[in-house]
C-alpha positions in Angstrom: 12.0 5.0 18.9 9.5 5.7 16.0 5.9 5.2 16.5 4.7 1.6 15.4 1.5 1.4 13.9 -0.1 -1.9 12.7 -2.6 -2.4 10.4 -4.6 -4.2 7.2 -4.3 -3.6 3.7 -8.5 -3.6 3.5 -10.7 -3.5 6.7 -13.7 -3.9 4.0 -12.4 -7.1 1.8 -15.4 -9.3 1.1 -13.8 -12.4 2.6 -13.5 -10.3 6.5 -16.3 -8.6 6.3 -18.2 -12.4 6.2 -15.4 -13.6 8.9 -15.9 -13.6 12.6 -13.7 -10.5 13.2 -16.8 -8.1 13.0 -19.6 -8.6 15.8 -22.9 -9.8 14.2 -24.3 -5.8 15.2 -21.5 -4.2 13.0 -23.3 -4.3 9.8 -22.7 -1.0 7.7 -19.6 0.6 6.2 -19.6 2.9 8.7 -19.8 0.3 11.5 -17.1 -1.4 10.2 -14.8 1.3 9.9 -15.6 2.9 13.4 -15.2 -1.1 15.1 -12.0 -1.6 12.8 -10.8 2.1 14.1 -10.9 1.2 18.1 -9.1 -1.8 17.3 -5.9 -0.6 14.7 -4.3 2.9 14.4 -3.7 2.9 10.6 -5.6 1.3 7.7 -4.1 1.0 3.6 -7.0 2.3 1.2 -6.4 -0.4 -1.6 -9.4 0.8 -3.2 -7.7 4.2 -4.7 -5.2 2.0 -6.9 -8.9 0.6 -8.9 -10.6 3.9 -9.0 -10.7 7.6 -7.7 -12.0 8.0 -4.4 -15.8 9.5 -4.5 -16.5 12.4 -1.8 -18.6 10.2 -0.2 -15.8 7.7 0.6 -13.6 10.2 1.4 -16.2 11.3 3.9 -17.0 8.5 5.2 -13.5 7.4 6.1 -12.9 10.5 7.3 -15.9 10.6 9.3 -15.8 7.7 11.0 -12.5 7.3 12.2 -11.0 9.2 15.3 -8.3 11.7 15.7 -4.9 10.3 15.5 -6.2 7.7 12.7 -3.7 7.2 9.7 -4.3 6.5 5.9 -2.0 5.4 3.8 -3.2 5.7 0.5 -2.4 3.6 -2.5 -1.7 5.8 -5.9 -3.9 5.4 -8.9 -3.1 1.8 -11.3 -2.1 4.6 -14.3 0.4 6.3 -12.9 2.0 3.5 -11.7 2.6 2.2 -15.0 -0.2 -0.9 -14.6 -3.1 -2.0 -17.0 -6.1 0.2 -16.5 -9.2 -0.5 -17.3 -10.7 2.4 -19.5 -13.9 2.9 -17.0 -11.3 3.1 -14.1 -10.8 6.5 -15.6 -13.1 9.2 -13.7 -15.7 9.7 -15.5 -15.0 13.7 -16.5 -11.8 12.4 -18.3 -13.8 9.9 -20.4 -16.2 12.4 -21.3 -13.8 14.8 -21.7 -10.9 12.8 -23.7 -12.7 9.3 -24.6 -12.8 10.0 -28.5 -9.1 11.0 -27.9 -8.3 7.4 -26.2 -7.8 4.5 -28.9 -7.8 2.0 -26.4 -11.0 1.0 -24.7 -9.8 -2.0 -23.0 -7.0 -2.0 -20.6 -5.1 1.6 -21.2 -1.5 2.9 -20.5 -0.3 6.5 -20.3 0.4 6.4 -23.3 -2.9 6.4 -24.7 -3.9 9.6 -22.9 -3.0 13.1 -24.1 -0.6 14.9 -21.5 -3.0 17.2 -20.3 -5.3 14.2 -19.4 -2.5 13.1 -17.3 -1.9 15.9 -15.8 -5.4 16.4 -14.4 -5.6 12.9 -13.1 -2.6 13.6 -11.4 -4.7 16.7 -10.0 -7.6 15.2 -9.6 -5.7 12.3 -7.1 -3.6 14.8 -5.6 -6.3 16.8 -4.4 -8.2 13.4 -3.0 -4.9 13.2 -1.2 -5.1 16.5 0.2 -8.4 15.9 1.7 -6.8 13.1 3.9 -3.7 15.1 4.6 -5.7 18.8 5.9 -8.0 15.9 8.1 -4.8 14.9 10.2 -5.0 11.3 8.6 -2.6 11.0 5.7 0.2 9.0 6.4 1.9 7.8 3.1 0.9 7.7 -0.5 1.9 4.3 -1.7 3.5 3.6 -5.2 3.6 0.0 -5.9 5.7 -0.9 -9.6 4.7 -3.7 -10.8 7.3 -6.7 -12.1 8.2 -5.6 -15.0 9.4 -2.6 -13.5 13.0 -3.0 -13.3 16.3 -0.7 -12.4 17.1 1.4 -15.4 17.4 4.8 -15.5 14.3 5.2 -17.1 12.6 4.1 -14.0 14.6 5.9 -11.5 13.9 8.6 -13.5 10.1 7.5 -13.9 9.9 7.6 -9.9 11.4 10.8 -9.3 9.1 12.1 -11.4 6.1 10.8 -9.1 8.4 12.1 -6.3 7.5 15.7 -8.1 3.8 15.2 -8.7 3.1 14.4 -4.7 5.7 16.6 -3.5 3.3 17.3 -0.9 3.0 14.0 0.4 5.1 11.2 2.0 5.8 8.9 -0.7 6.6 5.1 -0.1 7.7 2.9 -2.9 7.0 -0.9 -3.8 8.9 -2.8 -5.9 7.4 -6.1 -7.0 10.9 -7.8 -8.5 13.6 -9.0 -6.9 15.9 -6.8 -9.2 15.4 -3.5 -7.2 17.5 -5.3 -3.7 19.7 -7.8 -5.0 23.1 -7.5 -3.8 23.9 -5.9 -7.2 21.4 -2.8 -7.1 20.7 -2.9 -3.2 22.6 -0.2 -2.3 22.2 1.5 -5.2 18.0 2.2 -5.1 18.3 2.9 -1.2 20.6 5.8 -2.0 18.2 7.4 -4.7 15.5 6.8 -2.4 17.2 8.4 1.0 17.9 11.4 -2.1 14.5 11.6 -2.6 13.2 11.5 0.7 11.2 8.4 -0.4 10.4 5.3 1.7 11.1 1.8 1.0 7.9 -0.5 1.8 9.9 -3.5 3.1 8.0 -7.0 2.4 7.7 -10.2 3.5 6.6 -12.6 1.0 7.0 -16.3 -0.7 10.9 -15.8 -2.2 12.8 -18.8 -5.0 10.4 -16.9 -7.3 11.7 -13.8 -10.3 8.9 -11.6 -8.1 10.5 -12.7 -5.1 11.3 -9.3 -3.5 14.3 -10.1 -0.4 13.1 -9.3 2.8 15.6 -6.8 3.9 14.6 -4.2 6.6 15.3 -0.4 5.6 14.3 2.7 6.3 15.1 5.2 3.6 12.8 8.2 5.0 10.9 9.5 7.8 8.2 6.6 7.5 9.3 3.0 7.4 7.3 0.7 6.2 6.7 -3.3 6.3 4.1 -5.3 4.4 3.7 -8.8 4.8 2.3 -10.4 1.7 1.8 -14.0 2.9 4.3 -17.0 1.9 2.0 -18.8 0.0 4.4 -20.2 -2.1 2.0 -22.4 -4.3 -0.1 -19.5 -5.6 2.3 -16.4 -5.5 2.6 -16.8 -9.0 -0.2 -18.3 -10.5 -2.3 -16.9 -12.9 -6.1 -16.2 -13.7 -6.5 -16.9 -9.5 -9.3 -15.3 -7.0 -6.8 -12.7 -4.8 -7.8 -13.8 -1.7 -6.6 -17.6 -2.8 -2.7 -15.6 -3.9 -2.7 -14.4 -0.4 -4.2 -17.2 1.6 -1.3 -17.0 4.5 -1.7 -17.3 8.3 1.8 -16.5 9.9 2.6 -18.2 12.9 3.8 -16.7 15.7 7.3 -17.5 15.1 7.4 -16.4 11.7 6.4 -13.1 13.3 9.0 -13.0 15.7 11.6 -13.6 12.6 10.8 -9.7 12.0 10.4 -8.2 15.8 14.0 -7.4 15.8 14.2 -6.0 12.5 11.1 -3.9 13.1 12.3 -2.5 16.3 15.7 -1.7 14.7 13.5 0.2 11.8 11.6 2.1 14.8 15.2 3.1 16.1 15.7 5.1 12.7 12.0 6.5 11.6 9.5 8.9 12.9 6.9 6.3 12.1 6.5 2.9 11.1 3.7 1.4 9.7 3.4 -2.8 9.7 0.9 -3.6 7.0 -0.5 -6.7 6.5 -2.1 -8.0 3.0 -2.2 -11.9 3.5 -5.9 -11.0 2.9 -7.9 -14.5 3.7 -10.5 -14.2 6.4 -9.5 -12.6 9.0 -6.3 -13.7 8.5 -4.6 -10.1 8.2 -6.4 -8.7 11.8 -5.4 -11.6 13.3 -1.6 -11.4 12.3 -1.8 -7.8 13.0 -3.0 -8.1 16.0 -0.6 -10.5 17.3 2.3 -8.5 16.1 1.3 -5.7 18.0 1.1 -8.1 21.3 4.0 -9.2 20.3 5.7 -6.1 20.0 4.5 -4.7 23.1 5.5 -7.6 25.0 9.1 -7.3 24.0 9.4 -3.3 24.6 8.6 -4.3 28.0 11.8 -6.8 28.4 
């Protein structure tokens, strides 16, 4: 069986850091990360998907977490074909191609020259790298957003992301329902398995077009679950703080509906990473930290 590691999608979200899950003592970054570190094995840096790491981050996470700690690192908003915000862009780009870039709102690819992309795709893969030669880089993380949908365009699209990390472990989120129905299920876990890609599995409100199914597959060496929350009400409203979309405290049986799956995952991968993102509170820490009691109470049946 694979290794299971639990974890949060954000150990630094405004809304835990001003929970109870942090002692009153832990006040700094780096007391956070070292207290969050002794209590989970992996963490998801969200923050990479809104800007480009600094050094000093990438230091400081580095720093302050122990040996055998894993990252799993969410790609850049551009290259996964979401709205950027034009002073998302590392600042050497915008000095360097900002009378080249029409745009100065939200931006697409598009409105980059090629060789702008391809030395953000440089600049992130070397930010990558950094967590990788530390020992601490478990998957980069390449989430599509909904209007991303199975043509061959995209397939395409993602194998071409397959190319630019080739050095990583790459695990892929779809955010419409599209990608697993019964019609292109089978379809997408065969280019992924090609592609030595991983399929981030979800649990997450379903009824809606978004509504990815919560089917348990492991496509690569990794697996990979995130739970999203089943907040129903707000999955899909607009203009909404985050924390309110993802306001979701699983109970313990709603856990349990995915023990079996998960285990059956850790029969097929090297590692499996169980993610959770209903970021409230402390919501997330406490879910993840009841799946692992759960799961460690039924290995031992």
């Amino acid at each position: 069986m694979g290794n299971i590691l639990t974890g949060v999608s954000s150990w630094s979200d405004k809304s835990l850091v001003e929970s109870d899950f942090y002692p009153p003592e832990v006040k700094t970054p780096a007391d956070r990360l070292q207290y969050y570190s002794r209590n989970f094995a992996v963490a998801e840096i969200d923050s990479s998907y809104h800007f480009f790491p600094t050094r000093q981050n990438l230091s400081l996470w580095l720093d302050n977490t122990p040996a055998g700690f894993t990252f799993d690192v969410k790609a850049f908003s551009l290259f996964t074909q979401h709205p950027t915000p034009f002073n998302s862009l590392p600042r050497g780009i915008r000095d360097k191609y900002g009378d080249q870039i029409k745009a100065k709102g939200n931006i697409y690819q598009h409105h980059l020259p090629e060789e702008a992309i391809n030395e953000l795709w440089d600049g992130f893969n070397r930010t990558a790298q950094v967590v990788a030669s530390a020992g601490k880089l478990g998957v980069v993380l390449v989430q599509f957003p909904p209007w991303f949908h199975p043509h061959q365009d995209s397939f395409d699209y993602i194998a071409r992301c397959r190319e630019r990390l080739s050095a990583f472990q790459v695990a892929v989120e779809f955010r419409v329902a599209t990608w697993l129905n019964d019609e292109n299920k089978e379809t997408t876990l065969q280019f992924l398995r090609e592609h030595g890609l991983s399929l981030v599995c979800v649990d997450e409100p379903q009824g809606f077009k978004s509504s990815v199914p919560p089917v348990a597959e492991v496509a690569a060496a990794t697996g990979f679950v995130r739970f999203h929350g089943r907040n129903s009400e707000n999955w899909e409203q607009k203009g909404i703080p985050t924390d309110e979309k993802y306001k979701y405290l699983y109970s313990e049986s709603e856990l349990q509906e995915w023990v079996t799956k998960i285990r059956e995952m850790a029969d097929k991968a090297a590692n499996l990473h169980v993610i959770f993102k209903n970021k409230y509170a402390d919501f997330p820490v406490r879910n993840a930290q009841q799946m692992g009691r759960i799961l460690e109470s039924n290995a031992k049946i």
